[in-house]
C-alpha positions as protocol buffer text, in pm:
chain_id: "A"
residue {
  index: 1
  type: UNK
  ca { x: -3913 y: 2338 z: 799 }
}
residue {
  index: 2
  type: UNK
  ca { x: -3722 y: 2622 z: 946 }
}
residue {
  index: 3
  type: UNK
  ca { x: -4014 y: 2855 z: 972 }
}
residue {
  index: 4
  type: UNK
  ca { x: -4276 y: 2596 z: 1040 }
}
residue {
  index: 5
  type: UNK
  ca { x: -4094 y: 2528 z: 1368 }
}
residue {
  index: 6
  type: UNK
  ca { x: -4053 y: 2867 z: 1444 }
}
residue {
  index: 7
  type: UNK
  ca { x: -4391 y: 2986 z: 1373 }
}
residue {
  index: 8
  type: UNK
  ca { x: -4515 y: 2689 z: 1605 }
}
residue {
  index: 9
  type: UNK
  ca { x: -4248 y: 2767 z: 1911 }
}
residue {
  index: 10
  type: UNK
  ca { x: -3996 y: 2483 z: 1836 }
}
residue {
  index: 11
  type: UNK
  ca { x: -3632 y: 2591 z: 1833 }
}
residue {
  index: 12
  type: UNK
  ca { x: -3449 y: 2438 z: 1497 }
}
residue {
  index: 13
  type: UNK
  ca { x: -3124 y: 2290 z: 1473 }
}
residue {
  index: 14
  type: UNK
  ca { x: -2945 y: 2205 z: 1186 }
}
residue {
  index: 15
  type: UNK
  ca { x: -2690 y: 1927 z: 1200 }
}
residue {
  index: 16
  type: UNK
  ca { x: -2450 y: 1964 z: 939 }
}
residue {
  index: 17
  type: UNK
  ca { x: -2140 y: 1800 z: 815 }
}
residue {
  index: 18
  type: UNK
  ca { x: -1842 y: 1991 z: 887 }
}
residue {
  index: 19
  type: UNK
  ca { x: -1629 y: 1798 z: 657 }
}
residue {
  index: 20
  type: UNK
  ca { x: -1771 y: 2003 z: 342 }
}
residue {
  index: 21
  type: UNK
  ca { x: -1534 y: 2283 z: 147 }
}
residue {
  index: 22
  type: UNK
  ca { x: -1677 y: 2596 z: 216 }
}
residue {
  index: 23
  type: UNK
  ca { x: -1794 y: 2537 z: 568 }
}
residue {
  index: 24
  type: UNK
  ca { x: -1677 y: 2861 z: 807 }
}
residue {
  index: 25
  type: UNK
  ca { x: -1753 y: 2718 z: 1217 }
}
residue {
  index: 26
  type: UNK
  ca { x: -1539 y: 2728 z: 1519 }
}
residue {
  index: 27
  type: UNK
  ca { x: -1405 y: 2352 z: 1464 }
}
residue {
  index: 28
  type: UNK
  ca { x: -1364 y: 2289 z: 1829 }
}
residue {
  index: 29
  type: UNK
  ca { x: -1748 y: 2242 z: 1866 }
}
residue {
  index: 30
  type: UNK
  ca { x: -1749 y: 1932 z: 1602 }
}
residue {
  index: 31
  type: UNK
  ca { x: -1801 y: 1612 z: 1723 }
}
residue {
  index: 32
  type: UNK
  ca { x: -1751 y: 1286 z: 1518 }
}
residue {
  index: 33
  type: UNK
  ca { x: -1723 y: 1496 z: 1161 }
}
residue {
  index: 34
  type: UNK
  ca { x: -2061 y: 1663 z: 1251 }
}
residue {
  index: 35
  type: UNK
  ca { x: -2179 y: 2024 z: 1405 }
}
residue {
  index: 36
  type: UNK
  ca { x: -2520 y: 2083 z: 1553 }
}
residue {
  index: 37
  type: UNK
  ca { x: -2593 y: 2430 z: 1560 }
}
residue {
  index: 38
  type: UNK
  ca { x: -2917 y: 2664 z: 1657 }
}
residue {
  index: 39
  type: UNK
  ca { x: -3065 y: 2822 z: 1421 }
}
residue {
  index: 40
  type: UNK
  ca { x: -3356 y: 2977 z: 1626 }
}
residue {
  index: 41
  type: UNK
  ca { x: -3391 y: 3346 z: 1671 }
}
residue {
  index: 42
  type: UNK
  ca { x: -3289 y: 3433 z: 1976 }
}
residue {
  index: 43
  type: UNK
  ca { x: -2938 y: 3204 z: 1898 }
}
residue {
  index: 44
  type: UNK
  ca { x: -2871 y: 3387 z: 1567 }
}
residue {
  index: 45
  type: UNK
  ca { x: -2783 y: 3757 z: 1435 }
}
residue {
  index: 46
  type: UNK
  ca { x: -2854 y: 3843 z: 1042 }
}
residue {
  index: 47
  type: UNK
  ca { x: -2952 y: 3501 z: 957 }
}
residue {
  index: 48
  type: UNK
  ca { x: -2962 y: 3484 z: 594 }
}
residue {
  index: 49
  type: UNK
  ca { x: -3108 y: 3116 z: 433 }
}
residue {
  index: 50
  type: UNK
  ca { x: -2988 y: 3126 z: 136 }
}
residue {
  index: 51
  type: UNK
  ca { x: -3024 y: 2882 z: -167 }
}
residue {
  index: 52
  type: UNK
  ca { x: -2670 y: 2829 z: -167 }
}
residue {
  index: 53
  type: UNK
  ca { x: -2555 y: 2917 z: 173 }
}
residue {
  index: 54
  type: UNK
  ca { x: -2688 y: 2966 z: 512 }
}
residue {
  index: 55
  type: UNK
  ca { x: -2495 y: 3251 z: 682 }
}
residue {
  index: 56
  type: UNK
  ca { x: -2562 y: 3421 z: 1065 }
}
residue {
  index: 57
  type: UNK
  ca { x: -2367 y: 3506 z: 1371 }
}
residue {
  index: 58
  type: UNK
  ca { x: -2362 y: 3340 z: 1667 }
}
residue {
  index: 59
  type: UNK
  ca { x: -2222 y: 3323 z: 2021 }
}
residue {
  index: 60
  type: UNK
  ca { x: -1966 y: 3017 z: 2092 }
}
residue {
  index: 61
  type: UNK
  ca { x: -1852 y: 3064 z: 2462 }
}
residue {
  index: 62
  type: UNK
  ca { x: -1926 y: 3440 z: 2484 }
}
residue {
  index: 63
  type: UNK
  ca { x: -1745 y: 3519 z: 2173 }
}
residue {
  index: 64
  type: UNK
  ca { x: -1980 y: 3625 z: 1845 }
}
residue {
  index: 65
  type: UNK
  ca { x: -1859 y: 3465 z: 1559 }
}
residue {
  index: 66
  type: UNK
  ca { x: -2029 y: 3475 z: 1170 }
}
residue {
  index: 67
  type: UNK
  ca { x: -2103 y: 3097 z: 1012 }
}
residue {
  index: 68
  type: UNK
  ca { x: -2144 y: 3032 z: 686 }
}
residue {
  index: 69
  type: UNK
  ca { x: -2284 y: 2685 z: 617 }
}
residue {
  index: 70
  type: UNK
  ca { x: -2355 y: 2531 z: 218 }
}
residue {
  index: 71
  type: UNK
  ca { x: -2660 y: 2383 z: 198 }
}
residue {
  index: 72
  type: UNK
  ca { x: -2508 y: 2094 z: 83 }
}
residue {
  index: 73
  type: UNK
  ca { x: -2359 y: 2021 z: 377 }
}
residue {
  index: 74
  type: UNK
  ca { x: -2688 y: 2065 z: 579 }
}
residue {
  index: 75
  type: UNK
  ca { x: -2747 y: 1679 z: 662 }
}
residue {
  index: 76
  type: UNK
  ca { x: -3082 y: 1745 z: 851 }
}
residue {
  index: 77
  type: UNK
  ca { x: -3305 y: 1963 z: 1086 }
}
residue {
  index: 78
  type: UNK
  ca { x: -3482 y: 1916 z: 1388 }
}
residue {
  index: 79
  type: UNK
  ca { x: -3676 y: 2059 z: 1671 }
}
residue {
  index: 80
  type: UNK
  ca { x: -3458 y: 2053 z: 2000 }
}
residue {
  index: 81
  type: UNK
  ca { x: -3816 y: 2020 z: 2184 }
}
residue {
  index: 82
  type: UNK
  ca { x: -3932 y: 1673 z: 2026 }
}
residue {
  index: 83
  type: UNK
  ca { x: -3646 y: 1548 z: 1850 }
}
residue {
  index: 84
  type: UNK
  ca { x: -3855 y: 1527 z: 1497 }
}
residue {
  index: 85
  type: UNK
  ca { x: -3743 y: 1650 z: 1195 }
}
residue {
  index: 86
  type: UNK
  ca { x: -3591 y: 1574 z: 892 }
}
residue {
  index: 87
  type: UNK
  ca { x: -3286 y: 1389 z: 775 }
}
residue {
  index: 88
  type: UNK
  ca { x: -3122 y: 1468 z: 380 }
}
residue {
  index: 89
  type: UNK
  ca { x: -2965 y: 1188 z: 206 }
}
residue {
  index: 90
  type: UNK
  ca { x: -2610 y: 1248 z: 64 }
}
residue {
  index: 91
  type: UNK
  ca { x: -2729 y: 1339 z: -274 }
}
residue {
  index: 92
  type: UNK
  ca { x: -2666 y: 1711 z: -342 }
}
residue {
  index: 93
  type: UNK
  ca { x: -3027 y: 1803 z: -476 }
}
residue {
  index: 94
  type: UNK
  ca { x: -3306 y: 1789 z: -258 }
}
residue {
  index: 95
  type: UNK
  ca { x: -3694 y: 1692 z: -333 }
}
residue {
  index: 96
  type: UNK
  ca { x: -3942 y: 1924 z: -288 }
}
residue {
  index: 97
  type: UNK
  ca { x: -4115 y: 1960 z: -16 }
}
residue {
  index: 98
  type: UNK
  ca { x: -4506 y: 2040 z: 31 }
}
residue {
  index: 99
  type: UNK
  ca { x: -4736 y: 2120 z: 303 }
}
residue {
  index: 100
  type: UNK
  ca { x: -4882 y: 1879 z: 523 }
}
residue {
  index: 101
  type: UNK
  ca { x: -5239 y: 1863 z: 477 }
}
residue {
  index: 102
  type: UNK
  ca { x: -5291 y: 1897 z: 880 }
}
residue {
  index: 103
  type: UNK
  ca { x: -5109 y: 2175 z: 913 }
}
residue {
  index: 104
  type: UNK
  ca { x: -4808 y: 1971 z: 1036 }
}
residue {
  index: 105
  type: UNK
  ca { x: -4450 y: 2018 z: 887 }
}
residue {
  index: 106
  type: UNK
  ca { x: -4374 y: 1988 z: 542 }
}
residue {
  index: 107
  type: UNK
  ca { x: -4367 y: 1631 z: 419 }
}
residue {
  index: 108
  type: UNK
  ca { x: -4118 y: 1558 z: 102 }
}
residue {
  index: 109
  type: UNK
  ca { x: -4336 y: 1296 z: -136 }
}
residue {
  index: 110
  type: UNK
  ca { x: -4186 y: 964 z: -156 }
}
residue {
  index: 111
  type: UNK
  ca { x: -3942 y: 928 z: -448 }
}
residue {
  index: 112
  type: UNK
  ca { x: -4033 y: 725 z: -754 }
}
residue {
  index: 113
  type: UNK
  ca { x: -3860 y: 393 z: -775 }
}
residue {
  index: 114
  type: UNK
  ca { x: -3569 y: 415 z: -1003 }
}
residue {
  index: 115
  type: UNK
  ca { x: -3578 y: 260 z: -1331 }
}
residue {
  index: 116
  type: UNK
  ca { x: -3316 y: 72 z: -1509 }
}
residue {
  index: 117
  type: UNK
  ca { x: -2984 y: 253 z: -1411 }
}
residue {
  index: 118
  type: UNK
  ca { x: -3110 y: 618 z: -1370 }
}
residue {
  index: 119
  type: UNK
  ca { x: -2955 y: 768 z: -1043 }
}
residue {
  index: 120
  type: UNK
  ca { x: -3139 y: 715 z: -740 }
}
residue {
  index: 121
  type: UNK
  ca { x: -3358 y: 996 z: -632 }
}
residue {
  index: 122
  type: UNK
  ca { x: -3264 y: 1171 z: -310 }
}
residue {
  index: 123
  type: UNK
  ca { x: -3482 y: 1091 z: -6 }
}
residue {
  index: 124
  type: UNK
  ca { x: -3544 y: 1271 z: 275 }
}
residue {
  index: 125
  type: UNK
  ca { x: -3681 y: 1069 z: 578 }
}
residue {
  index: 126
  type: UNK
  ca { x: -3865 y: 1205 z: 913 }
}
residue {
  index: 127
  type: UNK
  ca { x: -3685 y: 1143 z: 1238 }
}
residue {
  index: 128
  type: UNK
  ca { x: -3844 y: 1089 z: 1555 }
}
């Protein structure tokens, strides 16, 4: 999703929950238990997404500071130009994802219905 917005001139945000262990952001920019941060380009230094982490620098009032955000904790991306993107359920694995046949974002398929008491599959939903 990440590059899909960027290749198409959308600037990505990730909202993420900052009550994870293992989450390094300024804590006076959450709000409600939640952060929203850029993850665009021109907002980040060294961005590195990781399978396990995402990690870059970025400028809070004037004042670079480096991030480090588990995946886990990402809750969702989104373009800040439309709104749409993509919400992740609670569930610490994540679907895959594949290409949308009109060249639009990534689509996740929908999950199978479960089946007597196997663990619900995660879900990821699109957000307008």
């Amino acid at each position: 999703m990440h590059e899909w917005m960027v290749d198409n001139g959308f600037t990505p945000h990730i909202v993420v929950d900052a009550g994870r262990e293992g989450l390094r952001v300024p804590p006076g920019h959450v709000q409600d238990g939640k952060i929203v941060l850029n993850v665009s380009p021109s907002a980040t230094r060294a961005l590195s997404l990781g399978n396990d982490v995402v990690a870059f620098e970025a400028r809070f009032n004037g004042v670079a500071q480096q991030l480090a955000v588990p995946v886990a904790a990402v809750v969702g991306i989104y373009a800040r130009e439309t709104g749409q993107g993509m919400l992740f359920s609670d569930e610490d694995a994540t679907p895959p994802v594949t290409p949308a046949p009109d060249g639009g974002p990534p689509q996740a398929p929908p999950p199978p219905a479960p089946s007597g008491g196997d663990k619900p599959r995660p879900k990821l939903k699109v957000v307008k």
